[in-house]
Phi, psi and omega in degrees: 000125163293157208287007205249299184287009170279304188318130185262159195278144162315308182303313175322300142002268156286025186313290157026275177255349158338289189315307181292337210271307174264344144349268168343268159016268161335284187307318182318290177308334163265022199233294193259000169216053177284347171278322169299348192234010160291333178266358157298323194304334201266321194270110184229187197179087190032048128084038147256157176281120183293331184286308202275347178286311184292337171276337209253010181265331191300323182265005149227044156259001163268336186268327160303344184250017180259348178299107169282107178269318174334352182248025192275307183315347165298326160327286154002310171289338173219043172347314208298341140348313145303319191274290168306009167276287154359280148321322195274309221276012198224334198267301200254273234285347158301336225249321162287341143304298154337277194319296170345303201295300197263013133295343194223029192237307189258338175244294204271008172237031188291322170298337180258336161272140140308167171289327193288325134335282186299329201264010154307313173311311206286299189301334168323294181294287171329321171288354192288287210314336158295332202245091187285173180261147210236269170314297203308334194301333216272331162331270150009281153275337129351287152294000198240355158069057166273194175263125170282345189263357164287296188301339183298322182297334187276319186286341167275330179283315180290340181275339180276012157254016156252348171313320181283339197216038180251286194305290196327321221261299188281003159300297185297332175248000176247016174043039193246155173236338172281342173315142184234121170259147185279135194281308175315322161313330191274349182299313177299325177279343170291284131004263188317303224259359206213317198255312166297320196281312178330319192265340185271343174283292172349297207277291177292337156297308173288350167275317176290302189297331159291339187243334181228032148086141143350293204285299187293355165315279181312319199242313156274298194280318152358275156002266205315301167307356185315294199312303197318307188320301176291346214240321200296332209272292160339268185314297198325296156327289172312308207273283186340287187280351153299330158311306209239006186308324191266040127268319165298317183295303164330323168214074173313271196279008149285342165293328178277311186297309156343271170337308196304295152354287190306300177321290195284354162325294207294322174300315173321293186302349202281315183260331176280006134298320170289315186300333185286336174270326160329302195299315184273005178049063152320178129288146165316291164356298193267328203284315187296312174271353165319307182317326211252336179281303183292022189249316208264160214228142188264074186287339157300292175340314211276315157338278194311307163311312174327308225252337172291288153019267167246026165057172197311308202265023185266184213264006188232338189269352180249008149256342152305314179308291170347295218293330145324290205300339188260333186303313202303282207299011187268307191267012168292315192310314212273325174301309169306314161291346190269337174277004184270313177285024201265133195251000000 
């Protein structure tokens, strides 16, 4: 690659502060015009929120339709690359999540929570660490010039196990056996987030390269699809925190107590995958978006439970919410380090 297609674009760039720019943006608008934006909030489909399932198909539908599946069959040839996506997001990260939320939810932020409070934090914090990331990933890698038909293979293999093993695993850690996760969220969120733009990038790939060839795939219409992508992620953030703004203006330093728990989860998982994958000497391709899936989190799901669950406004759907507000600018950072670290 050349030194011209190496240059990142000025919007890229600030993504940074686009991202902080529109947050603001978000809360403001859900603090002074929360009845104008109720009635987007209501609109669902087995309590995934429909505007943001539309936005959010729009921001990893350029990396789906960039996807060869003929070349998917290569996996195959370097499995371990999977088997540590696997581990990181099945083994540890439910379980280094947890541990985090009730270090610093039930002992070192005790003075400042009730108990009733805190184990809300907690269970919050567990739907995220249950939830590896799915949609945002394909983002992710994306900048980062991953292999796209590699992360499709981590990201189909991490949902169908997650079909399986997300309620046990928050059964199991939030120590309740009786709690019922609606299966239909989890199905529905899989299907909207993963599977439709999956088949419409398909669909589109084969409809372009058939009427106007490869190189113009590539070399015009791609370009021209960059943006969607960055614009899709920008409105998500605005409409998601225009939802929760008058809880966020409210509880400012319960939102900092949150976060803390979370930054560091995210990061933890962020380096212990790399390093381990460094050790087994990945390609950069594949090791930037592994990495990337057990640090980032499948926060529409985690939302969407939060909220069927303990309902909107409770102490566990406004730590799913955080796990938002921290996530995008935790894992821009981590997108820069890993091209800065590219082998």
């Amino acid at each position: 690659m050349n030194e011209k297609q190496e240059q990142i674009g000025f919007f890229e760039r600030y993504l940074s502060l686009w991202v902080a720019l529109c947050i603001g943006v978000g809360v403001l608008i859900g603090h002074f015009f929360s009845e104008s934006v109720l009635p987007l909030s209501t609109m669902s489909i087995a309590t995934v929120n429909l505007p943001v399932a539309i936005l959010v198909w729009f921001m990893i539908f350029p990396m789906m339709v960039q996807i060869d599946f003929t070349s998917i069959g290569k996996v195959g040839k370097n499995p371990s690359g999977l088997v540590l996506t696997v581990i990181v997001n099945w083994l540890i990260k439910p379980f280094t999540m947890a541990f985090f939320a009730w270090i610093f939810f039930d002992k070192v932020f005790a003075s400042f929570l009730n108990p009733e409070i805190a184990s809300q934090y907690i269970a919050g914090a567990i739907l995220l660490g249950a939830a590896p990331c799915t949609a945002m990933v394909f983002v992710w890698s994306y900048l980062t010039k991953g292999d796209p038909e590699y992360t499709l293979v981590q990201v189909s293999v991490n949902d169908l196990i997650l079909l399986v093993a997300f309620i046990p695993i928050v059964k199991l850690l939030l120590g309740i056996t009786q709690i019922t996760i609606p299966m239909n969220t989890l199905l529905t969120s899989v299907v909207v987030f993963v599977i439709f733009p999956l088949v419409a990038g398909f669909v589109v790939n084969r409809l372009i390269i058939g009427a106007k060839g490869r190189l113009w795939f590539e070399e015009v219409f791609l370009p021209k699809l960059k943006p969607v992508s960055i614009l899709a992620l920008l409105s998500t953030l605005i409409l998601l925190f225009s939802f929760q703004g008058e809880t966020i203006i409210q509880n400012p330093f319960h939102i900092l107590l949150i976060a803390i728990p979370l930054t560091l989860q995210t990061y933890f998982i962020f380096f212990i995958t790399w390093a381990i994958g460094r050790k087994m000497k990945f390609p950069h391709c594949i090791l930037s978006p592994g990495s990337m899936i057990g640090a980032s989190n499948f926060f529409e799901l985690a939302v969407a439970v939060a909220i069927a669950l303990f309902g909107l406004n409770s102490g566990a759907a406004l730590a799913t919410v955080v796990g938002v507000l921290i996530e995008v600018p935790i894992m821009l950072s981590l997108v820069k380090l890993a091209n800065r670290w590219r082998y």
